[in-house]
C-alpha positions in Angstrom: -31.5 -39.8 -243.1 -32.4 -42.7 -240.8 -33.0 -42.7 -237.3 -31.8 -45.6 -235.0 -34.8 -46.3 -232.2 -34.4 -46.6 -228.8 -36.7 -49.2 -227.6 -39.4 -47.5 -226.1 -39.8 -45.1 -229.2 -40.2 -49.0 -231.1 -42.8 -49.5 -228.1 -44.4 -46.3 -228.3 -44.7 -46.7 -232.2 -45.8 -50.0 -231.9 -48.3 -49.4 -229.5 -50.0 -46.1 -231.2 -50.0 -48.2 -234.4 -52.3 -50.7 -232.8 -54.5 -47.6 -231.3 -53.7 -44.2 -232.0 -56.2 -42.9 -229.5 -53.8 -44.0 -226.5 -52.7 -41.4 -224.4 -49.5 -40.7 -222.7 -50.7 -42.0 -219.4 -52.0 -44.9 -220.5 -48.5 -45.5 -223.1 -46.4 -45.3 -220.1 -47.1 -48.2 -218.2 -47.2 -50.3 -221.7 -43.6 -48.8 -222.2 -42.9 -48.7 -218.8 -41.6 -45.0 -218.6 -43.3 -42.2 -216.8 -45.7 -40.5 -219.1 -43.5 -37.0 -219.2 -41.2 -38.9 -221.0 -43.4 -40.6 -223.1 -44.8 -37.3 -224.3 -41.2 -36.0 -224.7 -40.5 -38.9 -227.0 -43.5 -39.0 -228.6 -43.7 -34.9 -229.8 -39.6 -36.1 -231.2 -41.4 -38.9 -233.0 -43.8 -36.2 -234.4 -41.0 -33.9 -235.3 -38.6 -36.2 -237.2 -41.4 -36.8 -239.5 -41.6 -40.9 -238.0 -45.4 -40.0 -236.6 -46.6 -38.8 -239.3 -50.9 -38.9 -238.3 -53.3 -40.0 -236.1 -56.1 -42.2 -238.8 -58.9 -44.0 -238.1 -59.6 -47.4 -240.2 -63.1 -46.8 -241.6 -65.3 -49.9 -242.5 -66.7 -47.8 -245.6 -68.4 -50.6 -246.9 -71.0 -49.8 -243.3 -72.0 -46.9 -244.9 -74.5 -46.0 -247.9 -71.4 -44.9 -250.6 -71.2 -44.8 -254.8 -67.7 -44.0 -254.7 -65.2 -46.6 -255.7 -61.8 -47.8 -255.3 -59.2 -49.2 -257.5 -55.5 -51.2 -257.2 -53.7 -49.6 -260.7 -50.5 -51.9 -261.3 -48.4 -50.0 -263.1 -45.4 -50.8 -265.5 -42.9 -47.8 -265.8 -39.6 -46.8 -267.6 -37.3 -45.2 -264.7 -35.7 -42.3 -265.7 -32.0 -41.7 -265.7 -30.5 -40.8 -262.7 -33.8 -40.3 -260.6 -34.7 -44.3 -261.4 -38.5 -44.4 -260.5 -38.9 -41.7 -257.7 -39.5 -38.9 -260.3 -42.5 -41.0 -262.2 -44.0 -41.4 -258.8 -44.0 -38.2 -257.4 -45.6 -37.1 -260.8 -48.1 -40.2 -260.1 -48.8 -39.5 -256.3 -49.2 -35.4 -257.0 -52.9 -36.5 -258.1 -55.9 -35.8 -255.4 -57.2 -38.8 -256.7 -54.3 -41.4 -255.4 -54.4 -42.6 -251.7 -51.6 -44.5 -252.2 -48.6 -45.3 -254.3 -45.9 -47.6 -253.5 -43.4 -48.7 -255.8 -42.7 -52.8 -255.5 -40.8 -55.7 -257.4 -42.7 -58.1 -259.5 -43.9 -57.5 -263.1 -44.9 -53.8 -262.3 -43.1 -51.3 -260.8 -45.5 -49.0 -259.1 -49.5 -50.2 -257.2 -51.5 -47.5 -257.2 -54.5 -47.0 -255.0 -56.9 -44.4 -256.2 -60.5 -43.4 -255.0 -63.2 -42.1 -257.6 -66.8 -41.2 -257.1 -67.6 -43.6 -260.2 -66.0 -46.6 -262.1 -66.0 -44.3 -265.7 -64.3 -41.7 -263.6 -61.5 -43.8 -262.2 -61.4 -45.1 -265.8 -60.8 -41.4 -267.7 -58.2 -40.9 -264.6 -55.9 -43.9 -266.0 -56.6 -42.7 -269.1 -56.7 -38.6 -269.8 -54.0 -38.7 -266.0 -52.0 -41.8 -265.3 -51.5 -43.3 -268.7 -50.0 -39.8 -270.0 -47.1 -39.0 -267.6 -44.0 -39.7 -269.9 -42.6 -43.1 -268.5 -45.4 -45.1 -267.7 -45.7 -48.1 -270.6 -48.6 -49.9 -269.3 -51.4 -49.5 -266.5 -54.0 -52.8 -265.3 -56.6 -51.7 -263.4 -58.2 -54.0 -260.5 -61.4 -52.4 -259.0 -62.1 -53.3 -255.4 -64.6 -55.6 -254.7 -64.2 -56.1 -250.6 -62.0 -55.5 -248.3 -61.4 -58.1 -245.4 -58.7 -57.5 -244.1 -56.7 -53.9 -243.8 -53.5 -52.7 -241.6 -54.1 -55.7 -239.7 -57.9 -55.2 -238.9 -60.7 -57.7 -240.2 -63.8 -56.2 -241.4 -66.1 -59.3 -241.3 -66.6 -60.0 -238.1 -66.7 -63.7 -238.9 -64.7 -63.9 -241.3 -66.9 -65.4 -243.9 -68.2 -64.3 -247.1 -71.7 -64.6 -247.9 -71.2 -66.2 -251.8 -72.7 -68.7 -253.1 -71.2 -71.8 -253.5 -70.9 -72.8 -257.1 -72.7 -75.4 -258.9 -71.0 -77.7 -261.6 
């Protein structure tokens, strides 16, 4: 069921999406409501399930790593009476899925899922994904860089550091 927001749980949500690490004293004079009542609101946020964590965005690519990510667009048949929700719960059940949204376009479902190698991530589309009855067709996209994530640049400047390409 949906909730209708006041404004200040729209501030308070907006705010902690832009930095999670606030605290109630220092929401309250951004919502400008005393910070009782911004915890108040804030532990009903929690409870109705519309706060669901606290996360960090992690520059991963700062750090020595072999793991790797992929983008898995994936084309499904939606099943009667449960239309795709029933595929993608099957899909998101695996450890190996960060994320799994299900969009319009010429695939139904993008997959994000993390691997500790490219052949690993390739037997999980294979022996996993490509097996659960009602998906037709997977196209895997490994990540290359990110620059850009919930809003945050990673490059400092903004620039890449490619050649440029002689003809």
């Amino acid at each position: 069921m949906l909730k209708t927001l006041a404004t200040e749980e729209l501030k308070i949500l907006n705010a902690l999406a832009e930095n999670a690490l606030l605290t109630n004293d220092e929401l309250a004079p951004l919502v400008k409501i005393d910070a009782a009542k911004v915890a108040e609101l804030r532990r009903e946020l929690e409870a109705a399930g519309i706060i669901l964590k606290y996360r960090a965005i992690i520059n991963w690519e700062k750090i020595e790593s072999n793991g790797v990510n992929a983008l898995i667009q994936v084309k499904v048949t939606p099943e009667r009476g449960q239309g795709y929700d029933e595929v993608a719960r099957k899909v998101a059940a695996f450890p190996e899925v960060r994320t799994c949204l299900l969009v319009s376009g010429s695939f139904d479902l993008l997959v994000e899922v993390d691997g500790p190698s490219l052949r690993d991530v390739a037997f999980f589309v294979a022996d996993k994904l490509a097996t659960i009855e009602g998906v037709n067709h997977t196209s895997t996209n490994f990540l290359l860089k990110r620059y850009k994530q919930s809003g945050d640049m990673f490059s400092a400047s903004g620039k890449t550091h490619r050649l440029p390409m002689v003809i």
